[in-house]
N, C-alpha and C positions, 0 to 999 in steps of 0.2 A: 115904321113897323117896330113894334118890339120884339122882337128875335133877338134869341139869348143864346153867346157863345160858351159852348162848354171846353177847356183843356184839362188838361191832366200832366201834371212833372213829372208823375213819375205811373207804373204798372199799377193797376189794381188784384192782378193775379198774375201768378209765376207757375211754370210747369213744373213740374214735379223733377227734373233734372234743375234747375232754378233753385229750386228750394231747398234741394241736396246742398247743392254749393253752396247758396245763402247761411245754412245752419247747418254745414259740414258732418251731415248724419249720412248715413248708407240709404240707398235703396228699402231694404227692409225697413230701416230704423223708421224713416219718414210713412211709410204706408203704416207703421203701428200706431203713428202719431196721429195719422188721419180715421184709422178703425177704431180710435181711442178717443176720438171726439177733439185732441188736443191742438188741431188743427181743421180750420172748415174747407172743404172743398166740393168741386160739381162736377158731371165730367159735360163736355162740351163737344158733343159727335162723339167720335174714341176717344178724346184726349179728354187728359185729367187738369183741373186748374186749381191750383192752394190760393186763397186770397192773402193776400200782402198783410193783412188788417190779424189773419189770425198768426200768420209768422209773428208780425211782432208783439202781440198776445201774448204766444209763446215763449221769444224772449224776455220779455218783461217777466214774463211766470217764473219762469230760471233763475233771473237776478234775485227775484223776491225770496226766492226759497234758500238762493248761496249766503245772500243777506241772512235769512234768516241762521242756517246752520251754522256762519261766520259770528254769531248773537253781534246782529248790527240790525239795526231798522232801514229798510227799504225805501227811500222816494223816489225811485224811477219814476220821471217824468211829473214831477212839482217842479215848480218854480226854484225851490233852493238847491243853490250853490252845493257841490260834493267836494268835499277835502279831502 
């Protein structure tokens, strides 16, 4: 048969306590992040779930923009080397 195994190394979604801790925001801070588009999430029965995919979105969006204010150019997540 062909039957195909699917794993996963790591979460695809973090609860909302999760995601505090991952990007050390408050409570409010993170729900402004989600009412603000800056982060995707669903809710799944009562519970709320942030995907993984837009936390680091959002960090990358961060780096980009301190890069930018630092007048440096940003390539999080190219292949080249950072000095």
């Amino acid at each position: 048969s062909n039957a195909v195994s699917v794993t996963f190394d790591a979460p695809l979604v973090a609860s909302p306590k999760h995601a505090m801790i991952a990007i050390q925001v408050s409570r409010k801070k993170l729900y402004e992040l989600i009412n603000t588009g800056e982060l995707e999430s669903y809710t799944e029965g009562k519970s709320r779930r942030i995907t993984v995919k837009s936390i680091n979105d959002y960090i990358e969006r961060r780096l980009a923009a301190e890069a930018v204010r630092r007048g440096r150019a940003a390539s999080y997540g190219d292949d080249q080397s950072r000095t």
